[in-house]
mmCIF file of the N, C-alpha and C atoms, coordinates in Angstrom:
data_MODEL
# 
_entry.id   MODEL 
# 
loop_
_atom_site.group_PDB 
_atom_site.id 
_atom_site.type_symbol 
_atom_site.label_atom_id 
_atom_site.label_alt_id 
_atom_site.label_comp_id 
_atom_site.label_asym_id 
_atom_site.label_entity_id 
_atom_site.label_seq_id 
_atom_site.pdbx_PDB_ins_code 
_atom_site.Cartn_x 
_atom_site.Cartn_y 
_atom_site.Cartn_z 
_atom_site.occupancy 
_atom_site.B_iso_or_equiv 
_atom_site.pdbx_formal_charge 
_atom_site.auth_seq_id 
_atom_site.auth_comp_id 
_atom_site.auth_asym_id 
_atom_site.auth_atom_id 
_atom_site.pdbx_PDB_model_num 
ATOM 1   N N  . UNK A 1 1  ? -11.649 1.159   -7.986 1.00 0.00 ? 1  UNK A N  1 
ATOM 2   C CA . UNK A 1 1  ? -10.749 0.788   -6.941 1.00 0.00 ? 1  UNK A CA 1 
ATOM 3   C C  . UNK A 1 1  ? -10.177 2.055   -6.323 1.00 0.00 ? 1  UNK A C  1 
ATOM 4   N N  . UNK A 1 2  ? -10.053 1.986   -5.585 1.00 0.00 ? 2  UNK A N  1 
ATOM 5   C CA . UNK A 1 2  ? -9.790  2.989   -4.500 1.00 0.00 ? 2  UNK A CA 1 
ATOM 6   C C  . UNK A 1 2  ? -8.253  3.342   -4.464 1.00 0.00 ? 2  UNK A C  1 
ATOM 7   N N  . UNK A 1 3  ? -7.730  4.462   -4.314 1.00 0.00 ? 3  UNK A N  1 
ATOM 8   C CA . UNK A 1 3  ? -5.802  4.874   -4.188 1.00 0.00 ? 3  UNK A CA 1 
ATOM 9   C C  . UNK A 1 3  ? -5.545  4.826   -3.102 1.00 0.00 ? 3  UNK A C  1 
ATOM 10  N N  . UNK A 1 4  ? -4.624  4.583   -2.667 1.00 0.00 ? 4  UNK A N  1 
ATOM 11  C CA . UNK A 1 4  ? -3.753  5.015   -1.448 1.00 0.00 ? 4  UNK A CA 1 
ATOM 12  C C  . UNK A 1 4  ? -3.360  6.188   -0.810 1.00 0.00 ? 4  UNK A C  1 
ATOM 13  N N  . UNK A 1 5  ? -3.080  5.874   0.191  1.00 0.00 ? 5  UNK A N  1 
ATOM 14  C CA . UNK A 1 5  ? -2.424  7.595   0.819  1.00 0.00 ? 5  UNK A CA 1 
ATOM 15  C C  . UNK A 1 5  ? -1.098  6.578   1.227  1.00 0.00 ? 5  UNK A C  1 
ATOM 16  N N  . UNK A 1 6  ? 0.054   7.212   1.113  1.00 0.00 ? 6  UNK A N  1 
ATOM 17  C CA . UNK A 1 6  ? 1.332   6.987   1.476  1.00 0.00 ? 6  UNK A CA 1 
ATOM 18  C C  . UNK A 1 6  ? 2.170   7.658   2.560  1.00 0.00 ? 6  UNK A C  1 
ATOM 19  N N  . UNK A 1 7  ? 2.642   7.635   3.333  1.00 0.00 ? 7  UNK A N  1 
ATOM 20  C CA . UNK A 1 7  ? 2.897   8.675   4.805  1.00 0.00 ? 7  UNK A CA 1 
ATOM 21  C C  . UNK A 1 7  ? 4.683   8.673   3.755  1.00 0.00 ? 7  UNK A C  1 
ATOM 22  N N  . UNK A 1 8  ? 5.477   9.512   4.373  1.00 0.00 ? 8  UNK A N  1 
ATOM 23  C CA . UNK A 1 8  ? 6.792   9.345   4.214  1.00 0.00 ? 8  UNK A CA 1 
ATOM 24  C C  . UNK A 1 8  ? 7.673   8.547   4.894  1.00 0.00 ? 8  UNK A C  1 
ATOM 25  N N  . UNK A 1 9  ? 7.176   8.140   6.409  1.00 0.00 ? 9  UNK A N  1 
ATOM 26  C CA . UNK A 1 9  ? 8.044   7.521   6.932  1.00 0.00 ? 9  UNK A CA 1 
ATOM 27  C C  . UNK A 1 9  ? 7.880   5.831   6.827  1.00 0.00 ? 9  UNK A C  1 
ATOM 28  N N  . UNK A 1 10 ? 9.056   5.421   6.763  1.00 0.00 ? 10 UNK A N  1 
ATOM 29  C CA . UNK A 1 10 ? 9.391   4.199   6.826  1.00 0.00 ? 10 UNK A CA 1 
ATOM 30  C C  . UNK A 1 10 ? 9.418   3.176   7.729  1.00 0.00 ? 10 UNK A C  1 
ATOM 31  N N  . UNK A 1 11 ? 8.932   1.796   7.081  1.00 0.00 ? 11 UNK A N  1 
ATOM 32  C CA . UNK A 1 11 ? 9.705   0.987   8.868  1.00 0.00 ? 11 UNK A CA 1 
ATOM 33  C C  . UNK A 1 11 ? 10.076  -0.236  7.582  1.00 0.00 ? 11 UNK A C  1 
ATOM 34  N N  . UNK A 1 12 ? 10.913  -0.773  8.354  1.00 0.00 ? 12 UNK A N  1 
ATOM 35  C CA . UNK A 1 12 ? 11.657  -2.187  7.305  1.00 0.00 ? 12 UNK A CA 1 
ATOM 36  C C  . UNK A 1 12 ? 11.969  -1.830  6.161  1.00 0.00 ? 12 UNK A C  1 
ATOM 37  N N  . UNK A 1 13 ? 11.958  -0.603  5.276  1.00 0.00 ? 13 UNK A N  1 
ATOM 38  C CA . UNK A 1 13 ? 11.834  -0.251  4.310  1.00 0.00 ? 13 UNK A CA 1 
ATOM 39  C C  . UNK A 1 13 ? 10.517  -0.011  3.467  1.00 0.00 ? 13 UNK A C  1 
ATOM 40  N N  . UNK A 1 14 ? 9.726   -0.210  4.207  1.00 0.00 ? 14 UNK A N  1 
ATOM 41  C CA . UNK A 1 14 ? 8.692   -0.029  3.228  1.00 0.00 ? 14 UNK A CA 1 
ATOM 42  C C  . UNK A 1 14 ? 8.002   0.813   3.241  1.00 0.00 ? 14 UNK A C  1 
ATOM 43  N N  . UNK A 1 15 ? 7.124   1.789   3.291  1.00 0.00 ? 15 UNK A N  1 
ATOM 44  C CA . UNK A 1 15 ? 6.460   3.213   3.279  1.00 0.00 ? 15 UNK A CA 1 
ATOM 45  C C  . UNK A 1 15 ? 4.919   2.256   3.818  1.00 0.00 ? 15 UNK A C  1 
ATOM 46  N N  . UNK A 1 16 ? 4.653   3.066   4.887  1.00 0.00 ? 16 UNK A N  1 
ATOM 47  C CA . UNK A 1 16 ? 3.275   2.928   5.240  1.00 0.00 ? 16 UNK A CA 1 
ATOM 48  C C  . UNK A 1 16 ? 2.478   3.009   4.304  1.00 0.00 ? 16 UNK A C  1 
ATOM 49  N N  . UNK A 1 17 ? 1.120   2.341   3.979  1.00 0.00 ? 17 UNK A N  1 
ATOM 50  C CA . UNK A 1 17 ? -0.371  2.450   3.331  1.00 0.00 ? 17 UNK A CA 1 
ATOM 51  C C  . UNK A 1 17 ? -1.192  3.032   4.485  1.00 0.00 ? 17 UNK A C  1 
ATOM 52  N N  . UNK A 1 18 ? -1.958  4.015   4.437  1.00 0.00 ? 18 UNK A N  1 
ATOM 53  C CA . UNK A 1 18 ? -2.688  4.336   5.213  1.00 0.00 ? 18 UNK A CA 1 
ATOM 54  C C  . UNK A 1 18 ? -3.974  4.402   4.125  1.00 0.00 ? 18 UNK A C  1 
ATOM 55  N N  . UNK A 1 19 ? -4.882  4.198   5.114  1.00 0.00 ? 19 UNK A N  1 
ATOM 56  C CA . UNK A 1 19 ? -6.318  4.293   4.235  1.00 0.00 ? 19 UNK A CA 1 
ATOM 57  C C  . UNK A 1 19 ? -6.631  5.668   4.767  1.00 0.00 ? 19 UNK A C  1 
ATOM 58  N N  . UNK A 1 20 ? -8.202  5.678   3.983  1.00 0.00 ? 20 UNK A N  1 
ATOM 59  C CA . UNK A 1 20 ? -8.456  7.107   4.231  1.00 0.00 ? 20 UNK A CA 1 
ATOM 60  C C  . UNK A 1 20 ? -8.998  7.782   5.329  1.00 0.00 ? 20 UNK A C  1 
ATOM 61  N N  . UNK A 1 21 ? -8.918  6.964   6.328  1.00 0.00 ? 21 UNK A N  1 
ATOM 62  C CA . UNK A 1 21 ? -9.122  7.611   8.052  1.00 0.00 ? 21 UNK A CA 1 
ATOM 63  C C  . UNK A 1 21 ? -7.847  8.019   8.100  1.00 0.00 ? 21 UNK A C  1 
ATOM 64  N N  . UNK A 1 22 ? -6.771  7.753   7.622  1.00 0.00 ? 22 UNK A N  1 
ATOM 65  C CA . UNK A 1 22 ? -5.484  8.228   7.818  1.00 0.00 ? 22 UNK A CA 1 
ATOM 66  C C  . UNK A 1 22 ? -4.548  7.184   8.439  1.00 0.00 ? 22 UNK A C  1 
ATOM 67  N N  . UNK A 1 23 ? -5.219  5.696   8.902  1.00 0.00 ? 23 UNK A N  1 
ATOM 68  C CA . UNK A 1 23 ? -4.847  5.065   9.971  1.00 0.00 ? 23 UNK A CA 1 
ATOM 69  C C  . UNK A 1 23 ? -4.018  3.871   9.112  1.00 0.00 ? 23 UNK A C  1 
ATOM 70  N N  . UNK A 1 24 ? -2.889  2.578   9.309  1.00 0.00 ? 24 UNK A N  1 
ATOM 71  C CA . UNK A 1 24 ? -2.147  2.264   9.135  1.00 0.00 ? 24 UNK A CA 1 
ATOM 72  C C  . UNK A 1 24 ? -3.687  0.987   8.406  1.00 0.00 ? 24 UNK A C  1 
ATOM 73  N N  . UNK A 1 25 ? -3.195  0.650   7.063  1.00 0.00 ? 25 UNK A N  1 
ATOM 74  C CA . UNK A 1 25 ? -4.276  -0.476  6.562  1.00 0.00 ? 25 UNK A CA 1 
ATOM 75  C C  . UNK A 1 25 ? -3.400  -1.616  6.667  1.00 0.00 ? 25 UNK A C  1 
ATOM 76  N N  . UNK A 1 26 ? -4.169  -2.400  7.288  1.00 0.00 ? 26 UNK A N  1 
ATOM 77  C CA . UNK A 1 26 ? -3.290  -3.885  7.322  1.00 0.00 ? 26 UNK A CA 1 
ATOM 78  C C  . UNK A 1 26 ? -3.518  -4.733  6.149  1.00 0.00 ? 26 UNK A C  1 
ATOM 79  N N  . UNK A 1 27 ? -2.197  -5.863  5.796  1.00 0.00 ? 27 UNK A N  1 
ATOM 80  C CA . UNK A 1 27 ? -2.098  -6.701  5.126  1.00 0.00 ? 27 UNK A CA 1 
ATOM 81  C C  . UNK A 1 27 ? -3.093  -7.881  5.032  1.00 0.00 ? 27 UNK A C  1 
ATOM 82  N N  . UNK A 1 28 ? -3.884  -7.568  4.497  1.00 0.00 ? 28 UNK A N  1 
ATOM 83  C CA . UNK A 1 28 ? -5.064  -9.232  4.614  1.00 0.00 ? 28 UNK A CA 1 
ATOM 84  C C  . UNK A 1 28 ? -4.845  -10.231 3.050  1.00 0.00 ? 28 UNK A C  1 
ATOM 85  N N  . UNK A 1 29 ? -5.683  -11.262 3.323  1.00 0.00 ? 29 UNK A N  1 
ATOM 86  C CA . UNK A 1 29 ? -5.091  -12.234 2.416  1.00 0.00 ? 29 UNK A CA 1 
ATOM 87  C C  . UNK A 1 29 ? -6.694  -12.540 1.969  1.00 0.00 ? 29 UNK A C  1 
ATOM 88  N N  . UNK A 1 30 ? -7.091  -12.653 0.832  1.00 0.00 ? 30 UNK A N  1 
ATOM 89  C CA . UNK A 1 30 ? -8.371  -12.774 -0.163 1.00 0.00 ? 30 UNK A CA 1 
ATOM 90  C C  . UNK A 1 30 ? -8.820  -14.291 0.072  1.00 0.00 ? 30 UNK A C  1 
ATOM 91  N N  . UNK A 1 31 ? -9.833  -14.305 0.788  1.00 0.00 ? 31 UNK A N  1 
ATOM 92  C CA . UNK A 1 31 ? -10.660 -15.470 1.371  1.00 0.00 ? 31 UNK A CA 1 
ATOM 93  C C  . UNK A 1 31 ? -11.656 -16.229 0.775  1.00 0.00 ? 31 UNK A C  1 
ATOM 94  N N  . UNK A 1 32 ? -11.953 -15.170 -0.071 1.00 0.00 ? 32 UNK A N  1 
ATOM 95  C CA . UNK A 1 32 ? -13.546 -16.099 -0.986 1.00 0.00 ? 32 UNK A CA 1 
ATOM 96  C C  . UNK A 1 32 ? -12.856 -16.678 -2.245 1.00 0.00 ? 32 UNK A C  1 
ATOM 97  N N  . UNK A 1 33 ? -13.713 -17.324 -2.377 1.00 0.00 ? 33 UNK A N  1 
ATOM 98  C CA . UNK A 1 33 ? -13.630 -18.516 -4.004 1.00 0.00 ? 33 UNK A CA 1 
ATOM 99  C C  . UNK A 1 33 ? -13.172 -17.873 -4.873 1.00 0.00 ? 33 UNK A C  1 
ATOM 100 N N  . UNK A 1 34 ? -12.512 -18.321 -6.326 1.00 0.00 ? 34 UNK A N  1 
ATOM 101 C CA . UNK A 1 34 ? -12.504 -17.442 -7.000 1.00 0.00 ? 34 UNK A CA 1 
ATOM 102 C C  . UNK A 1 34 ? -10.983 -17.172 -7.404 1.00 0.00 ? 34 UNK A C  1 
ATOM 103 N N  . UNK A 1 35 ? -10.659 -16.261 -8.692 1.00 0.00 ? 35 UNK A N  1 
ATOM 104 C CA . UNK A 1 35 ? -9.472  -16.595 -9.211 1.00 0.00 ? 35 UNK A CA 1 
ATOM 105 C C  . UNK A 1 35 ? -8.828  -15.732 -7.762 1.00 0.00 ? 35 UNK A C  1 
ATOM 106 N N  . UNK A 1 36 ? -9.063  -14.738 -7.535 1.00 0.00 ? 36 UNK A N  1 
ATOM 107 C CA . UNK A 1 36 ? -7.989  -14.038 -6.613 1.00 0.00 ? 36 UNK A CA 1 
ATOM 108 C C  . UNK A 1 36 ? -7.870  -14.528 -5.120 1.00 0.00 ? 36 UNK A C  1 
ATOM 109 N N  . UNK A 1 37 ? -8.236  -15.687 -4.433 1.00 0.00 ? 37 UNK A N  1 
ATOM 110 C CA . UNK A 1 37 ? -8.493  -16.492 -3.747 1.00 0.00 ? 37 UNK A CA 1 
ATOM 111 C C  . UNK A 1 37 ? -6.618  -16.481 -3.321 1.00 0.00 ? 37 UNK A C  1 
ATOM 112 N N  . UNK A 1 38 ? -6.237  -16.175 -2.129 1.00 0.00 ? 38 UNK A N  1 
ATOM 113 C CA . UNK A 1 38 ? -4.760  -16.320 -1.538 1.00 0.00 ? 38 UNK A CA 1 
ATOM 114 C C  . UNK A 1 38 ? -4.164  -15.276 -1.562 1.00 0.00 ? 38 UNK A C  1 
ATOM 115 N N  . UNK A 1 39 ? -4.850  -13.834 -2.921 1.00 0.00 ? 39 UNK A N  1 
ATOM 116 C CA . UNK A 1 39 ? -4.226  -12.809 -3.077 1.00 0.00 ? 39 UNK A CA 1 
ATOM 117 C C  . UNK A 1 39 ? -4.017  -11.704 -1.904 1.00 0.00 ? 39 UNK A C  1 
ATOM 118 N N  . UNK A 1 40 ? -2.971  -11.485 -1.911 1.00 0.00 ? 40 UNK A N  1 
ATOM 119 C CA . UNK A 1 40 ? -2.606  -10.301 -0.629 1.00 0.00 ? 40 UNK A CA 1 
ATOM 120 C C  . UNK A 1 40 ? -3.467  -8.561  -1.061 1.00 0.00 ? 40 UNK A C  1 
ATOM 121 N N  . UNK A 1 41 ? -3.796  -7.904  -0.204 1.00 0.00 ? 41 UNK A N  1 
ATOM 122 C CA . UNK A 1 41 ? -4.422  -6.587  -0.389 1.00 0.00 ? 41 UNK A CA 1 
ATOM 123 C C  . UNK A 1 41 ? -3.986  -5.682  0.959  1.00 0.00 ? 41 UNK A C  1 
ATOM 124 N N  . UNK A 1 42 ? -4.620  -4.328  0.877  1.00 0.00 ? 42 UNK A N  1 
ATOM 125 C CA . UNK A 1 42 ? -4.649  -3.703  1.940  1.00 0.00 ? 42 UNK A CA 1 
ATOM 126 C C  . UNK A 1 42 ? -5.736  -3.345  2.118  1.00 0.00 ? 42 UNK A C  1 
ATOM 127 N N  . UNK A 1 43 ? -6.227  -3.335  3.383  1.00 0.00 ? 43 UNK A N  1 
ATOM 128 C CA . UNK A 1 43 ? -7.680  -2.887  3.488  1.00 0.00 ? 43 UNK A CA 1 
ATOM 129 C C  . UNK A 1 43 ? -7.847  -2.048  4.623  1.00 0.00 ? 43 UNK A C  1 
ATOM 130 N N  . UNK A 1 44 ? -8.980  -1.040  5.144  1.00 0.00 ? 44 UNK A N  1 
ATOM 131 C CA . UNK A 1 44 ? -8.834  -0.272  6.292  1.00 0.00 ? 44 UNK A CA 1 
ATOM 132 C C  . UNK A 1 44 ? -9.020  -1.413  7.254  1.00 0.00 ? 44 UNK A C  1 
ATOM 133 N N  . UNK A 1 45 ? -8.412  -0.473  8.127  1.00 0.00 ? 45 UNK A N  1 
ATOM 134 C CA . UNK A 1 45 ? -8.552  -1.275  9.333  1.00 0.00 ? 45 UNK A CA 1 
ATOM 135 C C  . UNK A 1 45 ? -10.246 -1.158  10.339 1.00 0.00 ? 45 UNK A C  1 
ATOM 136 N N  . UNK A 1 46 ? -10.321 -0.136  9.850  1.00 0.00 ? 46 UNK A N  1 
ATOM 137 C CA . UNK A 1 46 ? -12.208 -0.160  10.568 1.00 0.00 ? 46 UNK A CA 1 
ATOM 138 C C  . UNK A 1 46 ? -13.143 -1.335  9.791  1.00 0.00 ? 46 UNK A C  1 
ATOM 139 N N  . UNK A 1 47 ? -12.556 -2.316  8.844  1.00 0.00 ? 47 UNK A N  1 
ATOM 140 C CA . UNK A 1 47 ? -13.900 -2.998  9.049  1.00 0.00 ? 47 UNK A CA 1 
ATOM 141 C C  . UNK A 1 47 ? -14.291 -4.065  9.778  1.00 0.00 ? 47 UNK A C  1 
ATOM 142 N N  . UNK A 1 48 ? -16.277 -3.697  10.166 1.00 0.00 ? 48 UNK A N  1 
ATOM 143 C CA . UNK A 1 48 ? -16.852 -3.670  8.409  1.00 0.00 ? 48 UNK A CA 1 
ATOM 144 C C  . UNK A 1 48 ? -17.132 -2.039  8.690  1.00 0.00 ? 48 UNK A C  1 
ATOM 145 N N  . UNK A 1 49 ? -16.833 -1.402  9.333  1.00 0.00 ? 49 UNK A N  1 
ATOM 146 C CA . UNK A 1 49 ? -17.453 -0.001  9.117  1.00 0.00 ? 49 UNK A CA 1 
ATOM 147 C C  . UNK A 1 49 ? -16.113 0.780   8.892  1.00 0.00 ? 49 UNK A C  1 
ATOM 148 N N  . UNK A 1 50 ? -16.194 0.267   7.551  1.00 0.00 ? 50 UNK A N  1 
ATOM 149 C CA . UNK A 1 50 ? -14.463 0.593   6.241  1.00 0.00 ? 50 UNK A CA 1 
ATOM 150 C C  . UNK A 1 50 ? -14.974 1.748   6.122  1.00 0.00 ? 50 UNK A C  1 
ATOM 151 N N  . UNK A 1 51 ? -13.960 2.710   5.625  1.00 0.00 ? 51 UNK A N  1 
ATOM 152 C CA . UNK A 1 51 ? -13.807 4.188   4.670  1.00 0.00 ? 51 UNK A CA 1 
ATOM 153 C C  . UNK A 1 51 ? -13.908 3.432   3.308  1.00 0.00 ? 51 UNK A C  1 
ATOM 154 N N  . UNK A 1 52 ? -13.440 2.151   2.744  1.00 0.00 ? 52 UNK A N  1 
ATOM 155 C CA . UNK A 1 52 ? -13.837 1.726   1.349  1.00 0.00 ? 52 UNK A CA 1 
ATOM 156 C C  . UNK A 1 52 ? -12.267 1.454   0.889  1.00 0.00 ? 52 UNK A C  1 
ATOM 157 N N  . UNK A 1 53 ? -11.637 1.658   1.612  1.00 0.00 ? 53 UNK A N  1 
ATOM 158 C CA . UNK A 1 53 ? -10.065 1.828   0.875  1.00 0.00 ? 53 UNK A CA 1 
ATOM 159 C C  . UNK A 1 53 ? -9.870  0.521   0.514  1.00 0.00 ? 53 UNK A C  1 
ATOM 160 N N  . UNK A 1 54 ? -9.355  0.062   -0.180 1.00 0.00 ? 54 UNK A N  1 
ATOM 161 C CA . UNK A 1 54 ? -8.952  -1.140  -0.978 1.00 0.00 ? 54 UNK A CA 1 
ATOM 162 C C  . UNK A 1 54 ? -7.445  -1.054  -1.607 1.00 0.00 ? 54 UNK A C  1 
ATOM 163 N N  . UNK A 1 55 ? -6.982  -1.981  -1.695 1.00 0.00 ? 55 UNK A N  1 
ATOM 164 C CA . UNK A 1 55 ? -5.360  -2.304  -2.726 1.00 0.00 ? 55 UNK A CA 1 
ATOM 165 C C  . UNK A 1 55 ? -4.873  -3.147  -2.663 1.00 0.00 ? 55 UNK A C  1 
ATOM 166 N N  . UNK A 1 56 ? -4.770  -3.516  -3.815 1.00 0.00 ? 56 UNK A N  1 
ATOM 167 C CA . UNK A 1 56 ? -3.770  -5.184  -3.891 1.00 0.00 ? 56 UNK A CA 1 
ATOM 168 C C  . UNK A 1 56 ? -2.557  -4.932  -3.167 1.00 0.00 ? 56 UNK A C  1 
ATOM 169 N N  . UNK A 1 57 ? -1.638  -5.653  -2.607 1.00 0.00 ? 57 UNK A N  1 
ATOM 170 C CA . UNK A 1 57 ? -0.373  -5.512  -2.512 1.00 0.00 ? 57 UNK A CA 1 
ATOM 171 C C  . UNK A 1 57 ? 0.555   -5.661  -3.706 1.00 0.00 ? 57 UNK A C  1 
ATOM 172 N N  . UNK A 1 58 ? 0.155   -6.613  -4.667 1.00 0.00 ? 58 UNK A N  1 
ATOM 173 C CA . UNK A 1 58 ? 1.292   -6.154  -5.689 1.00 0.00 ? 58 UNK A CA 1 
ATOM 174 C C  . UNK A 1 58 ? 1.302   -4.856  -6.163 1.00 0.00 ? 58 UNK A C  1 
ATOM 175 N N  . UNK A 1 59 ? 0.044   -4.205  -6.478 1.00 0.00 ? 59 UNK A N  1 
ATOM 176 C CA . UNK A 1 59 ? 0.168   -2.540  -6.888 1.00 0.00 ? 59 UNK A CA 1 
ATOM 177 C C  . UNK A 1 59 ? 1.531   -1.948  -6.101 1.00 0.00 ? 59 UNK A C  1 
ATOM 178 N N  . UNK A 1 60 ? 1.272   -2.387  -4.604 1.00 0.00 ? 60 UNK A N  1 
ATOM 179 C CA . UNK A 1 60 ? 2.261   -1.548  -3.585 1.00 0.00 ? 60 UNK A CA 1 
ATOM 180 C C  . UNK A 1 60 ? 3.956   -1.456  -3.866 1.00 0.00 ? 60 UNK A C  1 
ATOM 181 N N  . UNK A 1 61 ? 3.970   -2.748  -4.463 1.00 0.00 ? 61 UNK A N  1 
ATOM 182 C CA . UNK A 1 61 ? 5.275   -3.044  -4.607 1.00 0.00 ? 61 UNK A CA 1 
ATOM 183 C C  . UNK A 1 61 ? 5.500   -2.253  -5.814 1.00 0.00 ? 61 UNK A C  1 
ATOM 184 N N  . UNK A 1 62 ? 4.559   -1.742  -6.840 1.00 0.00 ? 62 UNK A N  1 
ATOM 185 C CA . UNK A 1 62 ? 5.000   -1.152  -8.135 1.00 0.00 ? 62 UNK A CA 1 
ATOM 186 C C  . UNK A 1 62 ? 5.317   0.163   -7.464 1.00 0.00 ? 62 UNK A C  1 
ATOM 187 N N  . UNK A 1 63 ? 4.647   0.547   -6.401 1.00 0.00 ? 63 UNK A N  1 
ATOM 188 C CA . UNK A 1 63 ? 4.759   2.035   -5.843 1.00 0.00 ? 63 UNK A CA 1 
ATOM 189 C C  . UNK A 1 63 ? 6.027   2.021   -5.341 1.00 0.00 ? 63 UNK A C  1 
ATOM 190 N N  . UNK A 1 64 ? 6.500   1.019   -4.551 1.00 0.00 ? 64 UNK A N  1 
ATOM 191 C CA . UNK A 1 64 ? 7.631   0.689   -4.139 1.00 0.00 ? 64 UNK A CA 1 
ATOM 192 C C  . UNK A 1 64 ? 9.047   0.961   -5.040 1.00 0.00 ? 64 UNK A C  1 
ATOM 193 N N  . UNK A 1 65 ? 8.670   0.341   -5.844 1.00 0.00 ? 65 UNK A N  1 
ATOM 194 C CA . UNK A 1 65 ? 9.827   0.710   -6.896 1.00 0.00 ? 65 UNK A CA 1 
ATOM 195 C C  . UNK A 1 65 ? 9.835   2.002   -7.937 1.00 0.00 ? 65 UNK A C  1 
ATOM 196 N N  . UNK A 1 66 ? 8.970   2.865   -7.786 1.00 0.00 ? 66 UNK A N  1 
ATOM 197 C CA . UNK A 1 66 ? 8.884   4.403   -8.066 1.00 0.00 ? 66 UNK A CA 1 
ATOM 198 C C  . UNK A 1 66 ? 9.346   5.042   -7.084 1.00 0.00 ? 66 UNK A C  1 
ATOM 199 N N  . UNK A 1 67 ? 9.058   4.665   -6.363 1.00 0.00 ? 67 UNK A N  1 
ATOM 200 C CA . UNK A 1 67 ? 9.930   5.544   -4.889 1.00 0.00 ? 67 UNK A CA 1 
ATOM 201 C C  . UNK A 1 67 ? 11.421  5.359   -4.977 1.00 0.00 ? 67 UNK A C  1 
ATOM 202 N N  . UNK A 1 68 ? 11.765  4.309   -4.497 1.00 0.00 ? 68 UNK A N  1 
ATOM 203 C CA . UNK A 1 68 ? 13.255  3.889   -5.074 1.00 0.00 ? 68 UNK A CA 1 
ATOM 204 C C  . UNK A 1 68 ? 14.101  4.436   -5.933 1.00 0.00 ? 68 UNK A C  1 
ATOM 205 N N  . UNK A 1 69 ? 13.085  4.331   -7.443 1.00 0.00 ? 69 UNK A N  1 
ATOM 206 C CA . UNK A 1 69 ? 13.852  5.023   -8.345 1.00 0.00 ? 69 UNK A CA 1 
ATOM 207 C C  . UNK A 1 69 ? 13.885  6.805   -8.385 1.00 0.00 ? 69 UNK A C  1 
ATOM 208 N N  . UNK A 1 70 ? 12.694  6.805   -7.962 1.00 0.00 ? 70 UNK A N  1 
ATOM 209 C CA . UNK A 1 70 ? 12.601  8.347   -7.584 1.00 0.00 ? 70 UNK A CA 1 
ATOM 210 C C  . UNK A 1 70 ? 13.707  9.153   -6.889 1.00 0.00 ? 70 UNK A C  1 
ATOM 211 N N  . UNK A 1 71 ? 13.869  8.095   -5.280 1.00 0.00 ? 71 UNK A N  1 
ATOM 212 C CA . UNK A 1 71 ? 15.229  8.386   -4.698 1.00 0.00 ? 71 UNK A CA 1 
ATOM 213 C C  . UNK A 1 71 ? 16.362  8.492   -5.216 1.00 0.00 ? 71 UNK A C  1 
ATOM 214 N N  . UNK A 1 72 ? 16.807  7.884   -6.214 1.00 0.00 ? 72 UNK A N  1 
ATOM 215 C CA . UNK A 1 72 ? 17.681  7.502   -6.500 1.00 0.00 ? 72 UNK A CA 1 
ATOM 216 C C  . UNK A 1 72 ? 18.151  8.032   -7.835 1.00 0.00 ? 72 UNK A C  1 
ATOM 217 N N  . UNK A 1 73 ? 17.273  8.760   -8.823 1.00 0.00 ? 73 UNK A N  1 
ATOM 218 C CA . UNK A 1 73 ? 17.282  9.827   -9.712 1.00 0.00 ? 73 UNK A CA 1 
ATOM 219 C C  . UNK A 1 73 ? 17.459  10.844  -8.882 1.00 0.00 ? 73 UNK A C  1 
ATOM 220 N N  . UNK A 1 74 ? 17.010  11.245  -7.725 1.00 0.00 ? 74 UNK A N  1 
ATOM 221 C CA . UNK A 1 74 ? 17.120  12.572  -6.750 1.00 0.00 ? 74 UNK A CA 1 
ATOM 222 C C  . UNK A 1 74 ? 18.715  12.773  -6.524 1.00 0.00 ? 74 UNK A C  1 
ATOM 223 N N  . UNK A 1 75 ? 18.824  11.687  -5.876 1.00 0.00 ? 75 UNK A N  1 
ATOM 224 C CA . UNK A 1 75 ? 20.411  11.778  -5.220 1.00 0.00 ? 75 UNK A CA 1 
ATOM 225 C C  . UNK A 1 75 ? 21.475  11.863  -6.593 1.00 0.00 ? 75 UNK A C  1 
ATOM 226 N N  . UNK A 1 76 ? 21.640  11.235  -7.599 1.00 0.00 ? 76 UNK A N  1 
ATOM 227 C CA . UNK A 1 76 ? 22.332  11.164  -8.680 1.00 0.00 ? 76 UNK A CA 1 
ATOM 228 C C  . UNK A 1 76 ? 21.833  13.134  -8.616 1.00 0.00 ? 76 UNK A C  1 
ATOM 229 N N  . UNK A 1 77 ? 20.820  13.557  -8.789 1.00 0.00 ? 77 UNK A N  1 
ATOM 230 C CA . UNK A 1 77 ? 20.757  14.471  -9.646 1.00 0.00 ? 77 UNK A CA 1 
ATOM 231 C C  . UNK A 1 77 ? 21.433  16.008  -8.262 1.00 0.00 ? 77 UNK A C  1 
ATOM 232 N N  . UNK A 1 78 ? 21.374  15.667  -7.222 1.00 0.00 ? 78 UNK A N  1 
ATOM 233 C CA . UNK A 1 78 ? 22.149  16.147  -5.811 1.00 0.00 ? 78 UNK A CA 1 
ATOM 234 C C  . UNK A 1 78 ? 23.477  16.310  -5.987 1.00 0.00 ? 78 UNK A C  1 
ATOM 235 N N  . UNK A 1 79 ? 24.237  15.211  -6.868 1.00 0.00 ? 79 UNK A N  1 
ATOM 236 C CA . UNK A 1 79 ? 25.430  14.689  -6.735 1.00 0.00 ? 79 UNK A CA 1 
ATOM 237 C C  . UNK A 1 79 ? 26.082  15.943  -7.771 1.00 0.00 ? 79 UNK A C  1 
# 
């Protein structure tokens, strides 16, 4: 499975996914049969002529909350 690239800037709070053209990967929802059938991912936005990038969205949210805490050990440690 393929990693992410993460930009720094924000919108709604959430940190961009960019795939590996560099370009913003959109939110798609898992279409074929099968247990992961409804599951949310990120995928490039060029397909079918993908760079290969792949990611669940729940992964994102674990990234999500390393960042957070990251911030937030930073600033305590600022203080």
């Amino acid at each position: 499975m393929a990693s992410s690239s993460e930009s720094r800037s924000r919108s709604n709070g959430k940190p961009h996914v960019l795939c590996f053209h560099q370009d913003l990967a959109p939110l798609r929802t898992m279409k074929v049969q099968g247990p992961t059938r409804g599951k949310h991912f990120y995928g490039c936005s060029h397909w079918p002529n993908s760079c290969g990038f792949f990611k669940w969205a729940d992964e994102e949210d674990r990234i999500e909350l390393q960042f957070l805490l990251f911030e937030r050990d930073t600033r305590i440690a600022e203080l």
